[in-house]
SEVO-974400 format. One line per field, with one value per residue (C-alpha): residue number from 1; x, y, z; residue in three letters. Coordinates in nm, 4 decimals, padded with zeros to 6 digits. Layout:
BEGIN
k: NUM/...;
px: X/...;
py: Y/...;
pz: Z/...;
r: ALA/...;
This chain:
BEGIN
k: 1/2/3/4/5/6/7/8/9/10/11/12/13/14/15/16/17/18/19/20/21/22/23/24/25/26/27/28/29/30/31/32/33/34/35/36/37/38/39/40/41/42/43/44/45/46/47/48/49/50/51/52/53/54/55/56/57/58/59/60/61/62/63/64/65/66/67/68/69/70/71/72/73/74/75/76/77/78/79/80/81/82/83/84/85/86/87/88/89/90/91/92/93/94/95/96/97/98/99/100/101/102/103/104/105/106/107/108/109/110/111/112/113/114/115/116/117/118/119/120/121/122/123/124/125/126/127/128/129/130/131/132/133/134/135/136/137/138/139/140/141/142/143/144/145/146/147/148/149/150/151/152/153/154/155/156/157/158/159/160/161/162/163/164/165/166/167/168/169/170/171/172/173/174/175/176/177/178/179/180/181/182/183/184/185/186/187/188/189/190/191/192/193/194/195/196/197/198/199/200/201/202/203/204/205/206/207/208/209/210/211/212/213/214/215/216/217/218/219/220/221/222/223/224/225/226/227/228/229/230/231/232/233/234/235/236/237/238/239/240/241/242/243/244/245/246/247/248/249/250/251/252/253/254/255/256/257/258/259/260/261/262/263/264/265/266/267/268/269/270/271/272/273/274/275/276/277/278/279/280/281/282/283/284/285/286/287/288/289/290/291/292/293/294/295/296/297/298/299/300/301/302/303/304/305/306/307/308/309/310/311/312/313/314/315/316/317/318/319/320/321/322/323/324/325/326/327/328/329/330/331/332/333/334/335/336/337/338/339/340/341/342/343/344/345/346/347/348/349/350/351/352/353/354/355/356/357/358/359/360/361/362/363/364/365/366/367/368/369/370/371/372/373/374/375/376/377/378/379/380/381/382/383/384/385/386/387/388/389/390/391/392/393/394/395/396/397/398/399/400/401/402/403/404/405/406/407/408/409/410/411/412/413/414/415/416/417/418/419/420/421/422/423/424/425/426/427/428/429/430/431/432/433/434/435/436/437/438/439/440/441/442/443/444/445/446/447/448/449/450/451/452/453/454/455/456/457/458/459/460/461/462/463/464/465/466/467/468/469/470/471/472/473/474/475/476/477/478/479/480/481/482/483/484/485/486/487/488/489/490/491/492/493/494/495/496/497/498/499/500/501;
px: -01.6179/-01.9150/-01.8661/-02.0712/-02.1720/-02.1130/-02.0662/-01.9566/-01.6360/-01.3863/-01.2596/-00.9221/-00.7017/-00.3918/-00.2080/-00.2022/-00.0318/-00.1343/00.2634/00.3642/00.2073/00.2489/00.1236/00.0195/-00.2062/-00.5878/-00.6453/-00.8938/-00.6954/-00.8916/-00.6531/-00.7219/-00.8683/-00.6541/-00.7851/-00.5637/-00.2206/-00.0636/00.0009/00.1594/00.0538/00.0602/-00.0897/-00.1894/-00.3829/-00.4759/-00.8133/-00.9860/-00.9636/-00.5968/-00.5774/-00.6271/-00.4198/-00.5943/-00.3823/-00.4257/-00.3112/-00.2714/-00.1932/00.0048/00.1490/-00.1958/-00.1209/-00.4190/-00.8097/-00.8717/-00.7124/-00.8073/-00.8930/-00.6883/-00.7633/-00.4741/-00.4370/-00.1136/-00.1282/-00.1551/00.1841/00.1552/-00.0431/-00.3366/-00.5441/-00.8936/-01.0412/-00.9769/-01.2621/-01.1962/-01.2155/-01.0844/-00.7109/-00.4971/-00.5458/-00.3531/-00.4371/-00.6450/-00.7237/-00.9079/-01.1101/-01.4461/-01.5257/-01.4785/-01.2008/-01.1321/-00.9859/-00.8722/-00.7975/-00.6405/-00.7948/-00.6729/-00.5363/-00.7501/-01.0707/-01.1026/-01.2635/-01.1398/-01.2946/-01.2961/-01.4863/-01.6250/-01.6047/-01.8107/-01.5682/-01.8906/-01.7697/-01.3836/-01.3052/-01.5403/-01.5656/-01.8767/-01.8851/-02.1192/-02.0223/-01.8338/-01.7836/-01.5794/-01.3657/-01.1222/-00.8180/-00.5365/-00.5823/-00.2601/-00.4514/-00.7729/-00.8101/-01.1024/-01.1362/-01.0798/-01.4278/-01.5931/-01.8177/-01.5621/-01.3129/-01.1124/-00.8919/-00.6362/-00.5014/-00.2088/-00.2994/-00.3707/-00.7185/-00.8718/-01.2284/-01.4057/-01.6584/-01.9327/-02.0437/-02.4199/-02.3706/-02.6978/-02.7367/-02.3754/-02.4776/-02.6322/-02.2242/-02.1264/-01.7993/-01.7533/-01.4129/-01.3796/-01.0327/-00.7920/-00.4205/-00.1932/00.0319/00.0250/-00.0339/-00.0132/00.0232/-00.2959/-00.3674/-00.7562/-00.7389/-01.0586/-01.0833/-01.4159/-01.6105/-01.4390/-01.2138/-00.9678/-00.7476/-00.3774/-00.2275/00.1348/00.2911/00.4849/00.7173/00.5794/00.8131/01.1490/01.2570/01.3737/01.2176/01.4338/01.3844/01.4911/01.6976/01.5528/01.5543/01.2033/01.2896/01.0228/00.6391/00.4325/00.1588/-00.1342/-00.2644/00.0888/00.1698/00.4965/00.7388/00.7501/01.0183/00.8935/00.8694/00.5224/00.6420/00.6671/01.0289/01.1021/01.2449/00.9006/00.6971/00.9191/00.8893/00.5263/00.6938/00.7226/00.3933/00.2216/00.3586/00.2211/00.2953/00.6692/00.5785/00.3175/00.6207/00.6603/00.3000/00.0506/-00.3020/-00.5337/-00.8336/-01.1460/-01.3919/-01.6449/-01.6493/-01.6774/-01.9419/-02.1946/-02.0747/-02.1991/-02.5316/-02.7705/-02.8561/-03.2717/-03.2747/-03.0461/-03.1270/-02.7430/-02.4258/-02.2500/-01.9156/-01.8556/-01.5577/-01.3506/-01.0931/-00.6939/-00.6087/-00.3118/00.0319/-00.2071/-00.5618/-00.5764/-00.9086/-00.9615/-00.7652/-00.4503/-00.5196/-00.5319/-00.2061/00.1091/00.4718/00.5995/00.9619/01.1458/01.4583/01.6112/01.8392/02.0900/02.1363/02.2918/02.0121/02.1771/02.1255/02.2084/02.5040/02.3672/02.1040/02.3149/02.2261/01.8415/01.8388/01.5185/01.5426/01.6304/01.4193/01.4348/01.1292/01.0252/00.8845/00.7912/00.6324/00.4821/00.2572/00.1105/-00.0433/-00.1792/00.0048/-00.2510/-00.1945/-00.1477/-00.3818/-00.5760/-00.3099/00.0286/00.0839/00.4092/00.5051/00.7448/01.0157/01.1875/01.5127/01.6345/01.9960/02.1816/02.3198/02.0294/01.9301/01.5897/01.5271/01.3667/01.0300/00.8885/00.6726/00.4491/00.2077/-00.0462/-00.1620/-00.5482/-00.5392/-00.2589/-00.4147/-00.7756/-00.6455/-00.6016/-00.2960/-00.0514/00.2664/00.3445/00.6138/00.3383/00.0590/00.2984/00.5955/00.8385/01.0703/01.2506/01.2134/01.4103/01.7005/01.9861/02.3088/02.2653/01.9811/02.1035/02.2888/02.3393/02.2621/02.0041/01.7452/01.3980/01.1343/00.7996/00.4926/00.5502/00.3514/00.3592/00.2364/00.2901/00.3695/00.4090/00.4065/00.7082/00.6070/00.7507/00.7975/00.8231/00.9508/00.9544/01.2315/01.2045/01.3615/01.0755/00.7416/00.8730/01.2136/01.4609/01.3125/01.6828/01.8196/01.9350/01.7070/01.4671/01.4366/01.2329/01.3407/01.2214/01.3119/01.1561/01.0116/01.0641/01.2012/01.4668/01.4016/01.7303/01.9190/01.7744/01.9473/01.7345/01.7516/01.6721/01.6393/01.8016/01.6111/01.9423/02.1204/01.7539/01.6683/01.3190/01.1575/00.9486/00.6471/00.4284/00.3527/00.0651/00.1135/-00.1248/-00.1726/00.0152/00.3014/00.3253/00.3852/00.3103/00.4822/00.4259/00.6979/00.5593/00.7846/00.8681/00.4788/00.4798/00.4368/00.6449/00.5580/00.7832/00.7836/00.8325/00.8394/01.0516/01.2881/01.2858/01.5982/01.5241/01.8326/01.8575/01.5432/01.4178/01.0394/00.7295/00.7107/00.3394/00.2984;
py: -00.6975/-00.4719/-00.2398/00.0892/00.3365/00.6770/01.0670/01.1862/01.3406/01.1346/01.3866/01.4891/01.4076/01.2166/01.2538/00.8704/00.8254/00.4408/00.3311/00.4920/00.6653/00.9794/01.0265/01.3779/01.5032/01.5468/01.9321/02.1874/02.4156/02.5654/02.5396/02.7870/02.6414/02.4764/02.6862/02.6315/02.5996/02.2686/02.0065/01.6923/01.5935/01.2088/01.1629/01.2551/01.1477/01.2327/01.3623/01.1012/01.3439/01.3860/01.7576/01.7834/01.6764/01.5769/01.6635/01.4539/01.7004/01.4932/01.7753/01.4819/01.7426/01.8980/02.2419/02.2823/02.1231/01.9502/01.7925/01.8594/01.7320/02.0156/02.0604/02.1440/02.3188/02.2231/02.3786/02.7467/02.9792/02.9163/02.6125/02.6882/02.5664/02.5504/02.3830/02.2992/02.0570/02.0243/01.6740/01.4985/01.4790/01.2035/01.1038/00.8046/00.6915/00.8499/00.6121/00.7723/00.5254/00.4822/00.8851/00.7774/00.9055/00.6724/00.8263/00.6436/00.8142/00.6871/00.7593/01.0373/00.9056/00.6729/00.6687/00.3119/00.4030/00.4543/00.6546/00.5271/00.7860/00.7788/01.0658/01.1396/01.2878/01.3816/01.7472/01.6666/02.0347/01.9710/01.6193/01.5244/01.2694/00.9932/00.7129/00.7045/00.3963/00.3270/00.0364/-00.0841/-00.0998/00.1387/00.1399/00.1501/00.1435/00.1579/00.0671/00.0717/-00.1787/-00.0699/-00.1090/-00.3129/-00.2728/-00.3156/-00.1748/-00.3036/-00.1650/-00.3709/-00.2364/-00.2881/-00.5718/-00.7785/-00.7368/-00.7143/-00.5236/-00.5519/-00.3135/-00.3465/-00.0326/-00.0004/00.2952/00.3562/00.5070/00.5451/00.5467/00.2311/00.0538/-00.1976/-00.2874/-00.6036/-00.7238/-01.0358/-01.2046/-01.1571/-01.2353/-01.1342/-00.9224/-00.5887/-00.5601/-00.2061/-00.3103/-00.4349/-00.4899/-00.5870/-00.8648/-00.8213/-01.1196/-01.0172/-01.0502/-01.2761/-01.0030/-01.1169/-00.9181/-00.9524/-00.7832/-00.8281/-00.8134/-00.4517/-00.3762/-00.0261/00.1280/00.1364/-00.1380/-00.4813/-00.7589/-00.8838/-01.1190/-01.5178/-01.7687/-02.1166/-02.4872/-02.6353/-03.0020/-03.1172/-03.0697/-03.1195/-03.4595/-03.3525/-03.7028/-03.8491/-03.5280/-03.5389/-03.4130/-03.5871/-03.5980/-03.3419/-02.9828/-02.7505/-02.3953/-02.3592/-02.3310/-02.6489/-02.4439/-02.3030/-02.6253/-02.9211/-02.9220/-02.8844/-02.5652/-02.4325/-02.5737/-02.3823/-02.0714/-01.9824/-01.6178/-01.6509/-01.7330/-01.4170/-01.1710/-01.3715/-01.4450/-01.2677/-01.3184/-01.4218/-01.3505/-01.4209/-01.1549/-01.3318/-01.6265/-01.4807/-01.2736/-01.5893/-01.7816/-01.4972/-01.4332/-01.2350/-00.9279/-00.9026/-00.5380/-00.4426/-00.7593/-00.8166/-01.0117/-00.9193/-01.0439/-01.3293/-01.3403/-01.6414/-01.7166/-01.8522/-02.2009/-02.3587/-02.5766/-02.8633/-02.7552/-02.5605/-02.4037/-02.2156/-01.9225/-02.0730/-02.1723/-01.7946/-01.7307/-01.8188/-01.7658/-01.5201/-01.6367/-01.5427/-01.4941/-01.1083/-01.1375/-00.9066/-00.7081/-01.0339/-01.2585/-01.4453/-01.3904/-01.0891/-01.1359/-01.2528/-01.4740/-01.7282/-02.0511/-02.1064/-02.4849/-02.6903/-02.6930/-02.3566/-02.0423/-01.6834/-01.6025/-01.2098/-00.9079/-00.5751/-00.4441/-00.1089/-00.0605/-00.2382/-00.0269/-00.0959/00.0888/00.2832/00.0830/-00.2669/-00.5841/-00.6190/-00.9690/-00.7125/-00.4811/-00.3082/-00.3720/-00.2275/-00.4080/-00.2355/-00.3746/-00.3162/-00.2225/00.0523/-00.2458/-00.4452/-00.5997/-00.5946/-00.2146/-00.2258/-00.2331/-00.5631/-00.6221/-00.9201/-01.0738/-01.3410/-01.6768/-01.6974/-02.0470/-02.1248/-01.8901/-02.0353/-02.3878/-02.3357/-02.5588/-02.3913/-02.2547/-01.8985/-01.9598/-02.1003/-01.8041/-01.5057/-01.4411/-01.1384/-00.9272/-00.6748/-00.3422/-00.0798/-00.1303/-00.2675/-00.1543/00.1470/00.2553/00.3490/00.6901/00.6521/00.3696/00.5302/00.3864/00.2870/00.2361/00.3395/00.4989/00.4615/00.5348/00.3586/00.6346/00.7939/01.1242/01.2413/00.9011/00.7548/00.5107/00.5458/00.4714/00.7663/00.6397/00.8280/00.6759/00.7644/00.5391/00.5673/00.8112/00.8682/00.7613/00.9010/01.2788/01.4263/01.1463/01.2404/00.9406/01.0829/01.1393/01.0897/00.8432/00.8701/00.5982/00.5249/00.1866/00.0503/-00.2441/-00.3623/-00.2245/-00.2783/-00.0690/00.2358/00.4272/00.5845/00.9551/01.1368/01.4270/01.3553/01.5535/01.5819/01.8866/02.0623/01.9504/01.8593/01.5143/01.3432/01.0820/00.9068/01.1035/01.1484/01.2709/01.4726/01.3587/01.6815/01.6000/01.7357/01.5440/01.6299/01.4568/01.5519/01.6508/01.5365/01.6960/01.9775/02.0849/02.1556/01.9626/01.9983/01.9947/01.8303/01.8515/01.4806/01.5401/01.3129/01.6152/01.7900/01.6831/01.5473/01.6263/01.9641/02.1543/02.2895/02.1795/02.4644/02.4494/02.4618/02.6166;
pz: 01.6174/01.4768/01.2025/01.2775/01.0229/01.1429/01.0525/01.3525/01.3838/01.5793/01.9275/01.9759/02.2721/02.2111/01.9019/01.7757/01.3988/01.3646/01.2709/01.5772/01.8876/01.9913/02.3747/02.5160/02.7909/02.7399/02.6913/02.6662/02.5140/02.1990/01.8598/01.5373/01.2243/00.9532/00.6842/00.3511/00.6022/00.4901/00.8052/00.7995/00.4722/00.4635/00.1411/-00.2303/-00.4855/-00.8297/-00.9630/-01.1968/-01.5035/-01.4331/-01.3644/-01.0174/-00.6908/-00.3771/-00.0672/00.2790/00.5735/00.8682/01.1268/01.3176/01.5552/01.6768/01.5954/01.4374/01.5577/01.2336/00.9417/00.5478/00.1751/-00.0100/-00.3909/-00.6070/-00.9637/-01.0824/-01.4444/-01.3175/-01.2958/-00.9110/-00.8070/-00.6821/-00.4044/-00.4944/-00.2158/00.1164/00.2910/00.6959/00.8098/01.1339/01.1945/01.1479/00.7901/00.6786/00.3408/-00.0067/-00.3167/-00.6122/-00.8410/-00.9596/-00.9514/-00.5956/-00.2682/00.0022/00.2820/00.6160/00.9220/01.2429/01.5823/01.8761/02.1588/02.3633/02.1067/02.0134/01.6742/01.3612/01.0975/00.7030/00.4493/00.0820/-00.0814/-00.3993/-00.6862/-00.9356/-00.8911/-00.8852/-00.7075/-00.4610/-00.3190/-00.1433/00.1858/00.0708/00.3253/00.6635/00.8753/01.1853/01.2680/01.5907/01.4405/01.2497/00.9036/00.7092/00.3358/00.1638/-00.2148/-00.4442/-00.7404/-01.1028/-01.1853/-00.9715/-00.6900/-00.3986/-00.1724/00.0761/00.4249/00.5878/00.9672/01.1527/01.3080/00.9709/00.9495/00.6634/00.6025/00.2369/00.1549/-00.1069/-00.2537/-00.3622/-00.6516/-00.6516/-00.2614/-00.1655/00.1882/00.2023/00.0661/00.2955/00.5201/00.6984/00.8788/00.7548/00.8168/01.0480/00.9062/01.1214/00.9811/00.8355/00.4391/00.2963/-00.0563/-00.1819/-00.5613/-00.7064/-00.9313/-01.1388/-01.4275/-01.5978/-01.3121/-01.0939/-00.8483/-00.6321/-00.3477/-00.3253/00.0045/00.0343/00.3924/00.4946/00.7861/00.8696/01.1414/01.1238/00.8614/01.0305/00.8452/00.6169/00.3073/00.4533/00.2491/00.4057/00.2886/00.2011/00.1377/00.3856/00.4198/00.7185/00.7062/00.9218/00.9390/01.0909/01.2290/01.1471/00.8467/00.5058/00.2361/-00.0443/-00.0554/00.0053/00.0010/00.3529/00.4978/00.6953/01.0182/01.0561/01.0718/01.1750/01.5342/01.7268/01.9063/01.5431/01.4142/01.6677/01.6241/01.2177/01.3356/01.2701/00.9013/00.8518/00.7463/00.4428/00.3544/00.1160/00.1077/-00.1983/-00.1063/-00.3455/-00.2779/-00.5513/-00.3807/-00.0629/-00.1351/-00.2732/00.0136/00.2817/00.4368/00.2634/00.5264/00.4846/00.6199/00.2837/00.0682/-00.0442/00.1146/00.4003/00.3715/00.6152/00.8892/00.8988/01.1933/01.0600/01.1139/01.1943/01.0927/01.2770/01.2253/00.8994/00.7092/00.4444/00.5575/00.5663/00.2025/00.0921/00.2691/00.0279/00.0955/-00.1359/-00.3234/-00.6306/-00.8059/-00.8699/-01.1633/-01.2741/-01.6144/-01.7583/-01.6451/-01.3627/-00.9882/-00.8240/-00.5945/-00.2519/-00.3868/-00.4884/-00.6705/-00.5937/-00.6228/-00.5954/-00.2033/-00.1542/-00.1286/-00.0735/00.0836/00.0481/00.2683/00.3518/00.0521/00.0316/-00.2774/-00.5564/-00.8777/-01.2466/-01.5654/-01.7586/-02.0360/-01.8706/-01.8661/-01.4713/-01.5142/-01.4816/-01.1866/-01.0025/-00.6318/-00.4654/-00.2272/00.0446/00.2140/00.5792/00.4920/00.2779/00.0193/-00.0264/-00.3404/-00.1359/-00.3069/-00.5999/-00.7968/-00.9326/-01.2388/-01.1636/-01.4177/-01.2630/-01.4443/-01.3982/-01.4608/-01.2076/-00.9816/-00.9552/-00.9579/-00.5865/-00.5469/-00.7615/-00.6529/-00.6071/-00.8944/-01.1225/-00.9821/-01.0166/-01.2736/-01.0939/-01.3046/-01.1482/-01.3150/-01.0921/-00.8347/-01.0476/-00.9427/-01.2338/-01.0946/-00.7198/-00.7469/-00.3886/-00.1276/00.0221/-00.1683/00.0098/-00.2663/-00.1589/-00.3058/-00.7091/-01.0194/-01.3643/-01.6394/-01.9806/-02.0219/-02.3950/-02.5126/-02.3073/-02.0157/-01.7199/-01.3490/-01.0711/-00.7300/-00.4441/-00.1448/00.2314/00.5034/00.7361/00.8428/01.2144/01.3201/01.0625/01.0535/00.9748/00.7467/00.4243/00.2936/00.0543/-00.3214/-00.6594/-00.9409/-01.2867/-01.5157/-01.8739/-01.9205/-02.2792/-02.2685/-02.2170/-01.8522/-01.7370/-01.9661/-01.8889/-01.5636/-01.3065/-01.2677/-00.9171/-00.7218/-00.4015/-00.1167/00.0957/00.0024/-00.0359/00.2996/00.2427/00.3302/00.0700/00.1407/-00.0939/-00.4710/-00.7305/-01.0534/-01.3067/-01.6921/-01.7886/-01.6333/-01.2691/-00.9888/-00.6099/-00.3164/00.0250/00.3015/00.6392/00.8321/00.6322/00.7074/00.2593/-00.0633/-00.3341/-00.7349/-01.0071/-01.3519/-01.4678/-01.8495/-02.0383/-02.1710/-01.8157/-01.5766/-01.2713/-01.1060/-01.2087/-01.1290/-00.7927/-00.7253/-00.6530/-00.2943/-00.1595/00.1876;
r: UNK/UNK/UNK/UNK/UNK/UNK/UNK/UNK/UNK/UNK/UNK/UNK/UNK/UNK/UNK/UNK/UNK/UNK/UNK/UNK/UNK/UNK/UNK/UNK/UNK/UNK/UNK/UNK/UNK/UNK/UNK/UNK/UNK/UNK/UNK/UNK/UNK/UNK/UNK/UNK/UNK/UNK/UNK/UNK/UNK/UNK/UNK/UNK/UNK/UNK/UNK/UNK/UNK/UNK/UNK/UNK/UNK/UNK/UNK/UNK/UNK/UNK/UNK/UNK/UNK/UNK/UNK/UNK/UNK/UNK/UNK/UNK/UNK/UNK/UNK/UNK/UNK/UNK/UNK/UNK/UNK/UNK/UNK/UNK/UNK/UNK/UNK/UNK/UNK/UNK/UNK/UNK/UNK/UNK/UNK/UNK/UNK/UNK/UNK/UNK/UNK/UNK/UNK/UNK/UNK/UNK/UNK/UNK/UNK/UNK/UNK/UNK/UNK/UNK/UNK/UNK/UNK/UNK/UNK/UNK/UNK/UNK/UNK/UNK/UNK/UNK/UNK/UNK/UNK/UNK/UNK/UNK/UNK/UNK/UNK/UNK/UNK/UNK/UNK/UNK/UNK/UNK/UNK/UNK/UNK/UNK/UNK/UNK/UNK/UNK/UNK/UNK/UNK/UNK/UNK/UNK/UNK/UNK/UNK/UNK/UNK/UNK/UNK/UNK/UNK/UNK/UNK/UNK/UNK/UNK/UNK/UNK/UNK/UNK/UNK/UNK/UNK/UNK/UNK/UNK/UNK/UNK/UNK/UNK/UNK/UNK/UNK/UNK/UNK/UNK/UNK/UNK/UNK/UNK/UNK/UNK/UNK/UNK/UNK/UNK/UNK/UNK/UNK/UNK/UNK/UNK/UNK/UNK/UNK/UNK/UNK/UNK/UNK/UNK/UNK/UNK/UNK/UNK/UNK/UNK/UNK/UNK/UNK/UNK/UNK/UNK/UNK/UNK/UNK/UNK/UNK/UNK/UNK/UNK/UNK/UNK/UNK/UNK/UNK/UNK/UNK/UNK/UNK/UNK/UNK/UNK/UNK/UNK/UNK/UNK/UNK/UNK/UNK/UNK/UNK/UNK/UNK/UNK/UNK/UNK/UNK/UNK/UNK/UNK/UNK/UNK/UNK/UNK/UNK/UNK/UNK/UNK/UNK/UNK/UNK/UNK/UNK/UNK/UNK/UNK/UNK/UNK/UNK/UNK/UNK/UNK/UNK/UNK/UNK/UNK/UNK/UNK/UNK/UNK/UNK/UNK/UNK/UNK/UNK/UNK/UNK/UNK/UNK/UNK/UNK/UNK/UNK/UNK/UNK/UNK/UNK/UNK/UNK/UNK/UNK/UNK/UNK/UNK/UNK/UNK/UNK/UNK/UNK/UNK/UNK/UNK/UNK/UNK/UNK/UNK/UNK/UNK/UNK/UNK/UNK/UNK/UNK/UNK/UNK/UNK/UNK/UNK/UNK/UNK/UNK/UNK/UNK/UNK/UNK/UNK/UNK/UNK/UNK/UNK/UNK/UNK/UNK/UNK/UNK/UNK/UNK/UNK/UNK/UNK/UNK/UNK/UNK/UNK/UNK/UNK/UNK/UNK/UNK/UNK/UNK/UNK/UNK/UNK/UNK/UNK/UNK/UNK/UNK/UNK/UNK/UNK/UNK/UNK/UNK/UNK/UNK/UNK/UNK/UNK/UNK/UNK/UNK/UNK/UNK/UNK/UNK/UNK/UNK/UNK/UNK/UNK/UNK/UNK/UNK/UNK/UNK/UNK/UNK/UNK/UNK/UNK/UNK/UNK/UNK/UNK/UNK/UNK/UNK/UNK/UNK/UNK/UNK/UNK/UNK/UNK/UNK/UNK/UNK/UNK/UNK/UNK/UNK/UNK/UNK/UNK/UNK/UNK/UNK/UNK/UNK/UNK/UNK/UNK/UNK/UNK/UNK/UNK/UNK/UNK/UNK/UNK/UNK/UNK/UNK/UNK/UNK/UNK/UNK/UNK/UNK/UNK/UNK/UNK/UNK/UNK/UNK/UNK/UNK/UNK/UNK/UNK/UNK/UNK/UNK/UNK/UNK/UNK/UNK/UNK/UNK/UNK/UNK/UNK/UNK/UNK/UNK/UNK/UNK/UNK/UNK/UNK/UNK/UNK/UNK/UNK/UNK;
């Protein structure tokens, strides 16, 4: 598949929101302007000084011909909005790094491309396109590195694009599909070791939640020179590689798989394009159980252990002995504390049930020199503590961990969760809320605090929050966002958010 570079706006027809579609009838008929009206807002971002919100209007319902970038001033007695920059309609995604915005957008109907933009943040009030490329598939997130020159988009389908950007001509930045994995990852995480940068995407259910973390017995490992199964384990669970039928079928095994990719490595081992004189990032097919390449390498089963206040394992995990796993899925984000080293990041875990111990947030610290061993185990690559989602943190059951932030605000470090159930199918479910809990150790002690959407009757989806302070989620359905005040000596259960119309 070609990547083309492109600043065309994509048409409108059908009404496609990449997790689910939405079919209609072509029409002519003409639709007003969006102007500063708020429309399915499906994400927000903060402005790299901190004092700014970036709003992502989808307009997922087509009541309007165009989406929007909407500026927000949280500080002032109202919020204002500053700016509101028309671009095409359904949005999906926003990162903010770099003095960079990348936006993703989905495609209408039966267009077959998909639009990805850079958006220049010199001016943070008045972002500046600077790139646009299109692509074939859905995008369901796009993530700059920290500092280095890279981003990356995963879609639906589990491909995975890497861009390059060239800061001095942002125009001329690069974006190259280059492995196709399977399986959707939404929560993606740069790695960047002095130079060396590495991509962690982490496999997520995105419609209504069904994949479920899987207890399975890995006593056994597949020999691809006797083709057969051999006493010892390899990480893989046995059920899904000890029969041919289930060797060649890897797909079964992609819910529970992340990816490592090296985009370093990758980069030096591409060709050199001689129109631009730099790397394009080579594409690589995935192997199998019987013929396996490099791909299959970067793919590791993801397993830990969630222990309770105490120490031991929560109830349901049971005794993890040394032939017994529980392998993990459906994650939806992974994100840096301000203060943290690029080796410890957050990821959040979402279960399929009311009770699951699946709910929580995770803080994961990686061991470089396990990791770029290339044969260590994800046990030995990746040390997971659970943070949030002890039984004192769920003030109800309804608990689906999504979009999060790590931050300090007035010197106390702290995590901000926002919970829905899903984007489409649970519009009227009383499913939504924002947890604040602080974060000096010991974690555990410390009991979550929420505003719980139901009684309010307001949905909440993804959240961004300003250095002051403030912090903005969106309400897809409820066609608003609504602005917190997230200040350590401010109750979360007891105030009533700004809404934003």
């Amino acid at each position: 598949m070609i990547v083309t570079q492109t600043r065309a706006w994509l048409g409108s027809s059908l009404v496609l929101l990449g997790m689910t579609l939405f079919g209609a009838c072509k029409t002519e008929e003409k639709l007003p302007k969006l102007g500063e009206q708020i429309a399915g807002p499906v994400d927000v971002a903060t402005s790299p000084s901190g004092n700014y919100f970036y709003a992502l209007n989808s307009d997922y319902e087509r009541r309007f011909n165009e989406g929007s970038i909407m500026v927000i001033d949280p500080e002032t007695a109202t919020p204002t909005k500053i700016n509101t920059i028309p671009i095409p309609r359904l949005g999906r995604s926003l990162d903010v790094a770099q003095n960079l915005l990348l936006v993703t957008f989905d495609a209408e109907g039966d267009e077959v491309m998909r639009r990805i933009d850079i958006w220049d943040l010199k001016n943070e009030t008045a972002p500046t396109l600077a790139a646009s490329w299109s692509i074939e598939c859905s995008p369901v997130n796009g993530i700059l590195a920290p500092s280095q020159p890279y981003f990356a988009v995963t879609c639906l389908n589990g491909d995975l694009f890497m861009g390059h950007l060239d800061r001095n001509n942002l125009a001329a930045s690069t974006l190259d599909r280059v492995r196709s994995y399977g399986y959707a990852h939404r929560a993606l995480y740069f790695y960047e070791n002095g130079t060396n940068v590495q991509l962690f995407g982490f496999p997520s259910d995105l419609d209504i939640p069904d994949a479920d973390d899987y207890p399975a017995t890995d006593k056994q490992s597949y020999d691809l020179a006797t083709d057969k199964m051999i006493d010892g384990a390899d990480e893989v669970p046995d059920l899904l590689q000890d029969t041919p039928q289930a060797r060649r079928r890897p797909g079964n095994g992609y819910p529970y798989q992340m990816f490592i990719y090296n985009v370093t490595s990758e980069e030096a081992a591409s060709p050199t394009d001689p129109e631009i004189g730099t790397a394009r990032f080579r594409y690589l097919e995935t192997g199998t159980y019987a013929k396996p390449n490099q791909v299959n390498k970067e793919m590791r089963f993801i397993y830990y252990t969630l222990r309770d206040l105490d120490g031991t394992p929560t109830s349901g995990e049971g005794t993890v002995d040394v032939d017994s796993r529980i392998y993990r899925t459906n994650f939806w984000m992974a994100k840096r504390g301000p203060n943290d080293p690029s080796e410890v990041f957050y990821l959040s875990q979402r279960g399929n049930a009311y009770g699951s111990t699946s709910n929580n947030v995770l803080r994961v610290e990686v061991n470089p020199t396990a990791l770029n061993s290339g044969t260590a185990k994800f046990s030995e690559m990746f040390q997971v503590q659970r943070v949030y989602g002890f039984s004192n943190d769920r003030d109800s059951v309804a608990r689906y961990p999504g979009a999060f932030a790590v931050t300090e605000i007035d010197g106390e470090p702290m995590l901000l969760v926002n919970h829905f159930r899903d984007l489409i199918n649970f519009r009227d479910a009383p499913f939504y809320s924002i947890s604040r809990k602080f974060l000096n150790p010991p974690f555990s002690l410390e009991q979550a605090a929420s505003f719980d959407s139901t009684a309010f009757e307001a949905s909440f989806y993804q959240l961004a929050v300003s250095k002051s302070g403030k912090l903005l989620t969106c309400s897809f359905y409820g066609q608003s966002l609504y602005l917190f005040d997230v200040r350590p000596r401010t109750s979360m259960k007891d105030q009533t958010p700004i809404r934003i119309e």
